[in-house]
C-alpha positions in Angstrom: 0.0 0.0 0.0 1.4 3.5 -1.0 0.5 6.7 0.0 0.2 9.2 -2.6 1.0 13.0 -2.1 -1.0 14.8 -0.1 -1.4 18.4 0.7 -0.2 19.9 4.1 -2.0 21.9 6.8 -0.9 25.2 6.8 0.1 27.5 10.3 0.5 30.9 9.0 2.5 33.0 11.2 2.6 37.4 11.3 5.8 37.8 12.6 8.4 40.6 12.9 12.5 39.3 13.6 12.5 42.5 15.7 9.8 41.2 18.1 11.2 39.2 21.1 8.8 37.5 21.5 8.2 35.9 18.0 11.3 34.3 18.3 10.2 32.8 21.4 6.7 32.1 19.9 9.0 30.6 17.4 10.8 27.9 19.3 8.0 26.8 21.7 6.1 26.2 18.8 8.7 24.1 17.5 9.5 22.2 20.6 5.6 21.5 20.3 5.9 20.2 17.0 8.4 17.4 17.7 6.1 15.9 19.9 3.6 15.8 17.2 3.1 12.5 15.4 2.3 14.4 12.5 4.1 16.8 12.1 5.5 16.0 8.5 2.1 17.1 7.2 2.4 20.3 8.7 3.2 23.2 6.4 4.8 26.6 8.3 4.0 30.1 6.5 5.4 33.3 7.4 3.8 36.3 6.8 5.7 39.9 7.4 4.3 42.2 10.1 5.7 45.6 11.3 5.8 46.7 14.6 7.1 49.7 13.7 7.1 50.6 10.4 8.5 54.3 11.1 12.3 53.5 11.9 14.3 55.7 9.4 16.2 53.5 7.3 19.4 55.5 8.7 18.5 55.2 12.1 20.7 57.1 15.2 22.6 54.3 16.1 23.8 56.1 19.2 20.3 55.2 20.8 20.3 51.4 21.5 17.4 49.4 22.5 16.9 50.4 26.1 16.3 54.1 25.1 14.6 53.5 22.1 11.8 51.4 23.9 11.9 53.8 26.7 11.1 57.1 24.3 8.5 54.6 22.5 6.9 53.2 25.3 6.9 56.8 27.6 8.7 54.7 30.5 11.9 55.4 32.3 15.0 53.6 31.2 15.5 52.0 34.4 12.4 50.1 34.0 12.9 49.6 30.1 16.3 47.5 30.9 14.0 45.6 33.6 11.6 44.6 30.9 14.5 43.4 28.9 16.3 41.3 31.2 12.6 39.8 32.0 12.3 39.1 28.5 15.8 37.8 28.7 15.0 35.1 31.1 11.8 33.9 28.9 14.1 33.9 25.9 16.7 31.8 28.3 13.7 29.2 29.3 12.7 28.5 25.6 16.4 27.9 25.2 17.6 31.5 23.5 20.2 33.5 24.0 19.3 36.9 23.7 21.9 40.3 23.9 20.2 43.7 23.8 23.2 45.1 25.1 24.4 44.8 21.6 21.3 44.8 19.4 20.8 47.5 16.8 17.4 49.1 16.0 17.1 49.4 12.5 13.9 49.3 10.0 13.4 45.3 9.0 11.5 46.6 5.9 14.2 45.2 4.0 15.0 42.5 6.2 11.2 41.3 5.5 11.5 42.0 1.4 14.6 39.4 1.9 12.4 36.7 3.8 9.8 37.0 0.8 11.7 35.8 -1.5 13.4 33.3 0.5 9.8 31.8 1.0 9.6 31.4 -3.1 12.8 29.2 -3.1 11.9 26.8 -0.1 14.0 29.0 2.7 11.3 30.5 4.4 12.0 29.3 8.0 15.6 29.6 7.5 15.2 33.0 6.7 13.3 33.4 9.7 15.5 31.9 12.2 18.5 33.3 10.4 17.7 36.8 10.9 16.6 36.2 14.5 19.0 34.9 15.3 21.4 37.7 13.9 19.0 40.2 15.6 18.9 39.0 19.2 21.9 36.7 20.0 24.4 38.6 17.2 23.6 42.3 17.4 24.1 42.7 13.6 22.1 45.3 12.0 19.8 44.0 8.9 18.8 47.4 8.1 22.6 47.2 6.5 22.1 46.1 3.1 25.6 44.1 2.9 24.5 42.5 6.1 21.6 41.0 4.2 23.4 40.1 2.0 25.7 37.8 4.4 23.1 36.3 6.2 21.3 35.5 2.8 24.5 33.5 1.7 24.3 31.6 5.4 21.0 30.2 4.5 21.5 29.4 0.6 20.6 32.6 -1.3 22.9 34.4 -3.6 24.0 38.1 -3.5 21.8 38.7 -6.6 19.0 36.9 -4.3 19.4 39.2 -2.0 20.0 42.4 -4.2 16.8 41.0 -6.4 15.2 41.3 -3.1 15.9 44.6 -2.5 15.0 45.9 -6.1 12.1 43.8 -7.4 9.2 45.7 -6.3 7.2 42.2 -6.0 8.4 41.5 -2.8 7.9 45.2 -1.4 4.2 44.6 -2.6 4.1 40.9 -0.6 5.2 42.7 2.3 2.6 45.3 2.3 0.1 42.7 1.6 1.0 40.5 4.5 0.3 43.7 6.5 -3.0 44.7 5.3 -4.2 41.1 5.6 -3.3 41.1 9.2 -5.1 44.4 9.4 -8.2 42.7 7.6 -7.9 39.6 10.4 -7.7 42.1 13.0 -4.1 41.4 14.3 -2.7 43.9 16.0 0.4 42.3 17.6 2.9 39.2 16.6 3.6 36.3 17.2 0.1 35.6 15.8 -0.6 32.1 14.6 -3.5 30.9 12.4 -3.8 27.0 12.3 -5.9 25.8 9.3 -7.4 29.4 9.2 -10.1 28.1 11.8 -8.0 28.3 15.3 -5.3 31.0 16.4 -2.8 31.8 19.2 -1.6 35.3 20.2 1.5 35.5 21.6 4.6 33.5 22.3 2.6 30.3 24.1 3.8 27.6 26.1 4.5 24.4 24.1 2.0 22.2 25.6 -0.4 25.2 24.5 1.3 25.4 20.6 0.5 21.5 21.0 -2.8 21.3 22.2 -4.1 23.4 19.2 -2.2 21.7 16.9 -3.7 18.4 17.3 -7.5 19.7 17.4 -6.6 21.6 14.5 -5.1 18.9 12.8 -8.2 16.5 13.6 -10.4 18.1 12.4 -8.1 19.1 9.1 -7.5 15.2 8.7 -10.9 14.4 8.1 -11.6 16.9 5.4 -8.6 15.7 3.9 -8.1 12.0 3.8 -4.8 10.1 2.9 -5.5 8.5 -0.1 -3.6 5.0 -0.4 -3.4 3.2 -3.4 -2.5 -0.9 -3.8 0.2 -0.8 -6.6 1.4 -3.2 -8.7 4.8 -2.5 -10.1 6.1 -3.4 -13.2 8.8 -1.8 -15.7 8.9 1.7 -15.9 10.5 5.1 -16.4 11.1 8.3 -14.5 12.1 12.1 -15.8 15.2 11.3 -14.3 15.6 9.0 -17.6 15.7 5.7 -14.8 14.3 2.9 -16.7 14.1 -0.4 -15.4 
C-alpha cells in the first residue's frame, strides 16, 4: 500500500525578527511540533508584520534598545532595561540566548522583502530563524544592506538573491500585503498564529499550549482531507530522471 501526495495543513505565522517575542513564539512552537506525530504534514507560512514601520532607514545608532523602547513606550530607562532582562530570562527558558546590550534598532522593511523571496525558493523558515537569530543573539544590523546580504549566503541565497530582493518591487508589494491582511484579520500584535485558518494563538505560548491546538486543528483538518492510499502493482517503468528499469 502506497500513500500518494498529499497536501499539508498550513500555520501561518505574522511575525516581525524584531519582536522578542516571535522568536520565542518561534521555538516553543517548535518544541511542540516534535512531539507531534504528524508533524511531517504540517506546512509553516510566514507572513511579514511591522511593529514599527516608522524606523528611518538611517537610524541614530547612538540610541540602542533600552532608550529606544523607553522614548516609545513613555517609560523610564530603568524600567525599560528591567523589561528586557525579563524578556531575557523567557528567551533563556525557551532555550535562546538573547543580547540587547548589543542589538541595533534598524527598520526590517528590507529585512522582510529578503524573507519573501526566501519563501519562493523553499527558505522561508531559515530565513526566519537566520535573521533572528542575527537580531537578538548577534547584534548585527539588517537594516545594512551588505549585512543581508551575508546572512542570505548563510542560508543558501545568492547576493543577486538578495539584491533582487531589495530591487524587485514584488516583494515590497508581498510585504505590504501580509500587513493589510493582518489588518483585515484584526491582528494587531505578533507572534500571531492561524492553524488551518479556523483556530489561532496570540502571543509566544507555552508548548503544551502550541500542541494542544495543533492536534485539534489537525483532527479536524484530517478528516476533510483523507490520505489517499493506493494498492500498486509495479512493473517496468520510467522516470524524468531517464531511470528505466
Amino acid at each position: 500500500m502506497e500513500i500518494i501526495g498529499t497536501p499539508k495543513m498550513k500555520v501561518e505565522v505574522w511575525s516581525d525578527i524584531m519582536c522578542p517575542f516571535c522568536y520565542i513564539g518561534k521555538r516553543n512552537y517548535e518544541t511542540a511540533l516534535t512531539k507531534f506525530t504528524d508533524n511531517k504534514d504540517i506546512e509553516i507560512i510566514w507572513k511579514s508584520f511591522q511593529l514599527d514601520p516608522n524606523i528611518p532607514e538611517q537610524f541614530d545608532q547612538k540610541e540602542n534598545v533600552y532608550q529606544y523602547l523607553a522614548n516609545r513606550k513613555g517609560i523610564s530607562y530603568e524600567d525599560s532595561v528591567r523589561m528586557h532582562q525579563g524578556v531575557v530570562q523567557t528567551a533563556k527558558n525557551a532555550g535562546l540566548d538573547y543580547n540587547f546590550d548589543n542589538a541595533v534598532i534598524a527598520n526590517s522593511f528590507n529585512a522582510h522583502r529578503m524573507i519573501q523571496l526566501a519563501k519562493t525558493k523553499g527558505l522561508g523558515d531559515q530565513a526566519e530563524e537566520r535573521l533572528f537569530f542575527a537580531y537578538f543573539t548577534e547584534g548585527k544590523n539588517f537594516g545594512d544592506a551588505q549585512v543581508l546580504e551575508e546572512l542570505g549566503k548563510d542560508i543558501g541565497l545568492t547576493a543577486e538573491d538578495v539584491k533582487e530582493s531589495l530591487t524587485d518591487n514584488q516583494y515590497a508589494d508581498k510585504v505590504k500585503s501580509d500587513v493589510q491582511e493582518a489588518q483585515d484579520l484584526g491582528i494587531n500584535g505578533v507572534p500571531f498564529f492561524i492553524f488551518n485558518r479556523k483556530y489561532a494563538i496570540n502571543g509566544a505560548q507555552s508548548p503544551d499550549t502550541f500542541l494542544q491546538t495543533l492536534e485539534k486543528s489537525f483532527g479536524e483538518w484530517r478528516k476533510d482531507n483523507p490520505v489517499t492510499k493506493l494498492d500498486i502493482i509495479d512493473g517496468q517503468s520510467c522516470t524524468p530522471d531517464g531511470n528505466c528499469m
